[in-house]
FIKOLZA-1660 file (N, C-alpha, C; in steps of 0.1 Angstrom, whole numbers, plus 5000, padded with zeros to 4 digits):
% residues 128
   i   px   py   pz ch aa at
   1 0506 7316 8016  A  X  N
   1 0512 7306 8009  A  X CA
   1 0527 7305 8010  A  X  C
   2 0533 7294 8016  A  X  N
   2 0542 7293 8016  A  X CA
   2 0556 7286 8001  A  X  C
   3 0567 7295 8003  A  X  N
   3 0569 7300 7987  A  X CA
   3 0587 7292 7995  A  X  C
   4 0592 7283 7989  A  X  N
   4 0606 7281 7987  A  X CA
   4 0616 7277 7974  A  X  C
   5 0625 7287 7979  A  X  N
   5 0634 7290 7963  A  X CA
   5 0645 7288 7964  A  X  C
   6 0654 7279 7959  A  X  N
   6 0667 7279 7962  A  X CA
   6 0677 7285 7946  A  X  C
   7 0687 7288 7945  A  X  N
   7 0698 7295 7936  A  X CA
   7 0709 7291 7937  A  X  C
   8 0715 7289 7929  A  X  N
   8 0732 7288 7930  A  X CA
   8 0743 7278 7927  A  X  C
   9 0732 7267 7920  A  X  N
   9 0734 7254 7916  A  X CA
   9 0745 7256 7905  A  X  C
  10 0748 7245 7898  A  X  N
  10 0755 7248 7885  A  X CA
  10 0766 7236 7882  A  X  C
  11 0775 7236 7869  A  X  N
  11 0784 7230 7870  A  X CA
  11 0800 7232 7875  A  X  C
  12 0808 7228 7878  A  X  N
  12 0819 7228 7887  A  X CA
  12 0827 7218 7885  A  X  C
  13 0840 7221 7883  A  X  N
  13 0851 7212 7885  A  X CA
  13 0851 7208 7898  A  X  C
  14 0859 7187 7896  A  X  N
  14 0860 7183 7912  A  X CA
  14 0870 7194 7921  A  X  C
  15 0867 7192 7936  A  X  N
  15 0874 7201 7941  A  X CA
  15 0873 7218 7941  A  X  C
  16 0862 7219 7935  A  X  N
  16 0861 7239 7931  A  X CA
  16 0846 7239 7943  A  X  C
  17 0840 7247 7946  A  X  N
  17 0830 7255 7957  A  X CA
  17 0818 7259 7945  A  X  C
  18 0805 7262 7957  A  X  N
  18 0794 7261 7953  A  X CA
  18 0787 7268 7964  A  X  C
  19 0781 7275 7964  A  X  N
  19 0774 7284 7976  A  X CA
  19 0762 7283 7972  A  X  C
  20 0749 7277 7975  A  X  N
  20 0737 7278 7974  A  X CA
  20 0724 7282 7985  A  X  C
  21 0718 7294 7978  A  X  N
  21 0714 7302 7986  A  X CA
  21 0692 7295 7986  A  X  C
  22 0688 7298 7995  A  X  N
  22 0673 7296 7992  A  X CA
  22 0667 7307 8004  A  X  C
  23 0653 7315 7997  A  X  N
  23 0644 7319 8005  A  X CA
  23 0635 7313 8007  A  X  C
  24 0629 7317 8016  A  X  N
  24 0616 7310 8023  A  X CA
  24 0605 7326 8023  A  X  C
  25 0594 7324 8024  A  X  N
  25 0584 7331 8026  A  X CA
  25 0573 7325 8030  A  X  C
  26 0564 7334 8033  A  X  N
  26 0548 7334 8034  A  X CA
  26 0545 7322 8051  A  X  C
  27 0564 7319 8056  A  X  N
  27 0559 7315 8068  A  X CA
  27 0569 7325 8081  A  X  C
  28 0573 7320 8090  A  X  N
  28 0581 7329 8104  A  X CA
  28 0592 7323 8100  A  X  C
  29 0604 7327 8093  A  X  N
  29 0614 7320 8094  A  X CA
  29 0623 7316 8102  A  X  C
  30 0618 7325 8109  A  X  N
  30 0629 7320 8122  A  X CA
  30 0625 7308 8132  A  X  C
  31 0609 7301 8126  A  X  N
  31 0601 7294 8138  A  X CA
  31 0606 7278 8136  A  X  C
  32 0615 7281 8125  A  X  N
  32 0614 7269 8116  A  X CA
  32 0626 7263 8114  A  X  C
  33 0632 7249 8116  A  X  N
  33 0646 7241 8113  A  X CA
  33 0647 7242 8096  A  X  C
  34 0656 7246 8086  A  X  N
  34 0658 7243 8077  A  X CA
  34 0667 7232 8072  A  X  C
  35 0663 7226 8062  A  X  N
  35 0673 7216 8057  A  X CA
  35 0678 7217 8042  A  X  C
  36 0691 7210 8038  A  X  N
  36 0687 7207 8024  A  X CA
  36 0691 7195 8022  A  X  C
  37 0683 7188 8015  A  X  N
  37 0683 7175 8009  A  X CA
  37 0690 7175 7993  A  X  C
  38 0694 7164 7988  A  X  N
  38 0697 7159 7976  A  X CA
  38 0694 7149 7970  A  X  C
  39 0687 7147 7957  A  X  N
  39 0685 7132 7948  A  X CA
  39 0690 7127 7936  A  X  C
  40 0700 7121 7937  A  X  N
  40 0707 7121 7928  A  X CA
  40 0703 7108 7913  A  X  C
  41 0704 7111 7908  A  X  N
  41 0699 7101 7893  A  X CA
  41 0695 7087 7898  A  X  C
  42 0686 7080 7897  A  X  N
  42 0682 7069 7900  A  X CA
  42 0685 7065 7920  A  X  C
  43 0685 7073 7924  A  X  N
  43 0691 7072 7940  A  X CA
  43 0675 7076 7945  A  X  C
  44 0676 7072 7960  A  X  N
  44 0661 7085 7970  A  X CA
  44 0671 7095 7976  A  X  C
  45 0658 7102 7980  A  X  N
  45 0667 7119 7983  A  X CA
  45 0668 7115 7997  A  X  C
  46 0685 7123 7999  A  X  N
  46 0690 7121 8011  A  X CA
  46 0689 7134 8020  A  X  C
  47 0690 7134 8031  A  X  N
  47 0693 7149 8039  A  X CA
  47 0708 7152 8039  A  X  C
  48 0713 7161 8034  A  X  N
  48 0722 7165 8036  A  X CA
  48 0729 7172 8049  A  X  C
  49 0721 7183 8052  A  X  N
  49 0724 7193 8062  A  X CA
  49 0707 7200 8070  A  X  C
  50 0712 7205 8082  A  X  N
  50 0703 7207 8086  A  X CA
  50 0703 7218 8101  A  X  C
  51 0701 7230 8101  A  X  N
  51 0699 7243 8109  A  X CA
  51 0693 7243 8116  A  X  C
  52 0693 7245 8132  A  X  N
  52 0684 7248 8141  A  X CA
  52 0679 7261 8137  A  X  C
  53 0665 7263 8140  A  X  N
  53 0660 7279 8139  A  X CA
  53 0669 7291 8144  A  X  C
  54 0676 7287 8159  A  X  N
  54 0684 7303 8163  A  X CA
  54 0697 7298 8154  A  X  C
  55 0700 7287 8145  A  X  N
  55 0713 7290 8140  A  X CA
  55 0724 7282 8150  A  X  C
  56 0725 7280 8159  A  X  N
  56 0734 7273 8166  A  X CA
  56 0739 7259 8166  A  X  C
  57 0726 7248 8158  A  X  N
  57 0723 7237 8162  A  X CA
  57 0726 7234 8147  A  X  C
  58 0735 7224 8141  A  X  N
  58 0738 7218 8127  A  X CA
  58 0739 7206 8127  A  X  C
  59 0736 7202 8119  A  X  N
  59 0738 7183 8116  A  X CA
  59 0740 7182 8101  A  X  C
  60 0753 7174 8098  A  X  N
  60 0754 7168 8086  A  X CA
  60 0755 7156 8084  A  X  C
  61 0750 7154 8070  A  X  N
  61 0756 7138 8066  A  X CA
  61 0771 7133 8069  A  X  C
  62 0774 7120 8064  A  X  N
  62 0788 7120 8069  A  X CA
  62 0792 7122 8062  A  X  C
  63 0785 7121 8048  A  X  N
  63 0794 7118 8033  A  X CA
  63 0796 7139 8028  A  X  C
  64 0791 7145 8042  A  X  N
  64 0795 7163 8038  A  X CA
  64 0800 7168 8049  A  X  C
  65 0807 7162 8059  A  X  N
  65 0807 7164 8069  A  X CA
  65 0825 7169 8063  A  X  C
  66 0826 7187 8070  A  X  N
  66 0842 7192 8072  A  X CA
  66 0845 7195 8056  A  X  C
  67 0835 7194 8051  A  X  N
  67 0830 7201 8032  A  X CA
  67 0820 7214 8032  A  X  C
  68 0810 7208 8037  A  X  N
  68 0796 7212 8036  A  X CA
  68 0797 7227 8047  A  X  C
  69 0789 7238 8044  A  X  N
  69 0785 7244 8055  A  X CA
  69 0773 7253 8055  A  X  C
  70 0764 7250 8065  A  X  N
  70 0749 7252 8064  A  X CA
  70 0750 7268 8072  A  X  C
  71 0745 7275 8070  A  X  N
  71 0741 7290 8076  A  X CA
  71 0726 7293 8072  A  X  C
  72 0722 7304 8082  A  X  N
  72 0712 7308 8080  A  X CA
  72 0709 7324 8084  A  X  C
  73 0701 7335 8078  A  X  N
  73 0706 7349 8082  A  X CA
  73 0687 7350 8082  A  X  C
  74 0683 7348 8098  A  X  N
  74 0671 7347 8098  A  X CA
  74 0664 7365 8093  A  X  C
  75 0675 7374 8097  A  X  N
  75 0664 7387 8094  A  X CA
  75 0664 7388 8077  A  X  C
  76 0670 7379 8071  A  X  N
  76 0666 7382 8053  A  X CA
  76 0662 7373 8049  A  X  C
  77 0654 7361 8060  A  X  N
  77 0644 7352 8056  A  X CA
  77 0655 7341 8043  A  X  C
  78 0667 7336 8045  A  X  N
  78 0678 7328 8038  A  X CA
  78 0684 7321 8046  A  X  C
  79 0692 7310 8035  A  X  N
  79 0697 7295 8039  A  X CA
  79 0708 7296 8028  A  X  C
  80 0719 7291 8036  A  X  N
  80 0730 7291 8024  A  X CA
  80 0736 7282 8027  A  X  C
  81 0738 7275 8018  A  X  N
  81 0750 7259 8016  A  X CA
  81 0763 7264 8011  A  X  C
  82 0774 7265 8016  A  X  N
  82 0791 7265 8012  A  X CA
  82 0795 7253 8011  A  X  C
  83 0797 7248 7998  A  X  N
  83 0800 7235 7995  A  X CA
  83 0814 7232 7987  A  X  C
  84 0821 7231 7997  A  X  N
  84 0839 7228 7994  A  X CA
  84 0846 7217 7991  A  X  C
  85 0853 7214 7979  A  X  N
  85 0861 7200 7976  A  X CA
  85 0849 7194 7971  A  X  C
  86 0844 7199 7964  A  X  N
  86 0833 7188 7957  A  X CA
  86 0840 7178 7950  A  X  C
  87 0828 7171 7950  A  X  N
  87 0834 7154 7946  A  X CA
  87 0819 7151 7936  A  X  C
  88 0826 7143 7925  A  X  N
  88 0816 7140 7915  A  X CA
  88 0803 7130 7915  A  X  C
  89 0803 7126 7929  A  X  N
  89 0796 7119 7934  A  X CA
  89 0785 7132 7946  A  X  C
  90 0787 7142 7946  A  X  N
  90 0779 7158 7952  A  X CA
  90 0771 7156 7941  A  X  C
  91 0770 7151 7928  A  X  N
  91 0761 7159 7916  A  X CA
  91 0745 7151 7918  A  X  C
  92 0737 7161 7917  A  X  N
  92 0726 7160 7924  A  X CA
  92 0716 7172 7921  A  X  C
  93 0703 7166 7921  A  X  N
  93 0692 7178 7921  A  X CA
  93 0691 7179 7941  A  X  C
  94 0694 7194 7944  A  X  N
  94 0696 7198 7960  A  X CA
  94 0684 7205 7960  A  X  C
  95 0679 7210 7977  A  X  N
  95 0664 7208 7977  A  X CA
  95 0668 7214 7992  A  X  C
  96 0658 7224 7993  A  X  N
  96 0659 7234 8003  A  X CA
  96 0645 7228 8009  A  X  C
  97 0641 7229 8027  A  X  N
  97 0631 7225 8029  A  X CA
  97 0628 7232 8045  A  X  C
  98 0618 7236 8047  A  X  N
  98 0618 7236 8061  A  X CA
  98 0610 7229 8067  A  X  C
  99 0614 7223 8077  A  X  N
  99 0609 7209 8090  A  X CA
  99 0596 7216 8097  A  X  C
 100 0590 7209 8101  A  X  N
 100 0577 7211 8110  A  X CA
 100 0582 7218 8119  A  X  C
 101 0574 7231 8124  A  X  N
 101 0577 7242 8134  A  X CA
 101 0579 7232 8147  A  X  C
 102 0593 7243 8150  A  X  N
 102 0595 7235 8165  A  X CA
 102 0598 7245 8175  A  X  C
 103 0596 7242 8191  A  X  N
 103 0598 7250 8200  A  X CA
 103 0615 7249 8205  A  X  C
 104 0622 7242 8204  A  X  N
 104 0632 7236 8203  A  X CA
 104 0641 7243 8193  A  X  C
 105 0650 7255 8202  A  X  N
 105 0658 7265 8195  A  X CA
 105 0667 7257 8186  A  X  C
 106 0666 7248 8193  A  X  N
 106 0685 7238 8188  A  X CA
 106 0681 7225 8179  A  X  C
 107 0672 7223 8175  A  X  N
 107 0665 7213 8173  A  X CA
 107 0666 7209 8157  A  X  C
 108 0675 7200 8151  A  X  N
 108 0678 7193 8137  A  X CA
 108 0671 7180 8132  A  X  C
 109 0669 7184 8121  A  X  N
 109 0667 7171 8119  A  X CA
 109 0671 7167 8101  A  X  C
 110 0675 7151 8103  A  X  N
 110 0677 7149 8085  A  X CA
 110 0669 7141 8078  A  X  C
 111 0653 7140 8088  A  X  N
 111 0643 7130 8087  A  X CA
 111 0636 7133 8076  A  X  C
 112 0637 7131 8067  A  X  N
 112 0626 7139 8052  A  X CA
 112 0610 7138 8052  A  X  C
 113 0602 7130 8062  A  X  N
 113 0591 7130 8071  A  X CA
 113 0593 7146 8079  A  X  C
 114 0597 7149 8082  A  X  N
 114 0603 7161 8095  A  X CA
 114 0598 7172 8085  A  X  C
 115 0602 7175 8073  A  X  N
 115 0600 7186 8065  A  X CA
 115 0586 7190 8057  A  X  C
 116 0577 7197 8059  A  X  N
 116 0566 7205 8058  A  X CA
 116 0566 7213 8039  A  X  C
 117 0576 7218 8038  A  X  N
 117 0579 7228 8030  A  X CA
 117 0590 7227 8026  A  X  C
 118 0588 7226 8007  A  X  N
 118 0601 7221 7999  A  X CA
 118 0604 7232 7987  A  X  C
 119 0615 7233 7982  A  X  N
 119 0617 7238 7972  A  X CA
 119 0617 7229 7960  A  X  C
 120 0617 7237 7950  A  X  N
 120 0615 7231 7931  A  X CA
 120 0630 7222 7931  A  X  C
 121 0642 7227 7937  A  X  N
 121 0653 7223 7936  A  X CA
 121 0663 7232 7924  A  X  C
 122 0677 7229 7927  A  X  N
 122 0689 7237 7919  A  X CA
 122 0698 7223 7915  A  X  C
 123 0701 7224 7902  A  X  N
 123 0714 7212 7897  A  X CA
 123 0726 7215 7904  A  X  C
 124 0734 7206 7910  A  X  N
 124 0748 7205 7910  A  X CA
 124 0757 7198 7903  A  X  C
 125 0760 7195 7893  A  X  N
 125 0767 7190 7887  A  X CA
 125 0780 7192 7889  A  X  C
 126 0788 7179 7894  A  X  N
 126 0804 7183 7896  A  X CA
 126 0812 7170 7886  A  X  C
 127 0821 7178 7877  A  X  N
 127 0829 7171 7870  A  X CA
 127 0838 7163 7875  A  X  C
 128 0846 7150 7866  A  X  N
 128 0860 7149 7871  A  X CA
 128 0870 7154 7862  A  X  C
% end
């Protein structure tokens, strides 16, 4: 059974950081592109960011793009979001997910079709 948990949400003044962390289990983590999405109050959930399995391969939105930064530390089965200069328009239920297994080491995606396995989600709430 596959199990995804993300941590680290919270509230935050505009402009202050946010590091959100999610495990994965019960699949090969490393076989797998991770993403994390966001849905913000009456909005559809967007893809934010998104990890090739070896780690090399990243894609952001534009609206997180030189803010945002996606990592992954495949031997402790984790995903972490560094999320810098928040803006009160970041506040959002965030959402850890991993994409349909791919052979394709470098391989992203921000397609919310693409993703297999989701997390419950973490609040970010950013003030002004």
């Amino acid at each position: 059974q596959v199990q995804v948990v993300e941590s680290g949400g919270g509230l935050v003044q505009a402009g202050g950081s946010l590091r959100l962390s999610c495990t994965a289990s019960g699949l090969t983590f490393g076989n797998y592109p991770m993403g994390w999405f966001r849905q913000a109050p009456g909005k559809e959930r967007e893809g934010v960011s998104c990890i090739s399995r070896n780690g090399r391969g990243t894609r952001y939105a534009e609206s997180v793009k030189g803010r945002f930064t996606i990592s992954r530390d495949n031997a402790k089965n984790t995903l972490q979001l560094q999320m810098n200069s928040l803006k009160p328009e970041d506040t959002a239920m965030y959402y850890c997910a991993a994409a349909r297994y791919s052979g394709d080491y470098y391989y992203t995606t921000l397609l919310e079709p693409d993703f297999d396995y989701w997390g419950q989600g973490t609040q970010v709430t950013v003030s002004s």
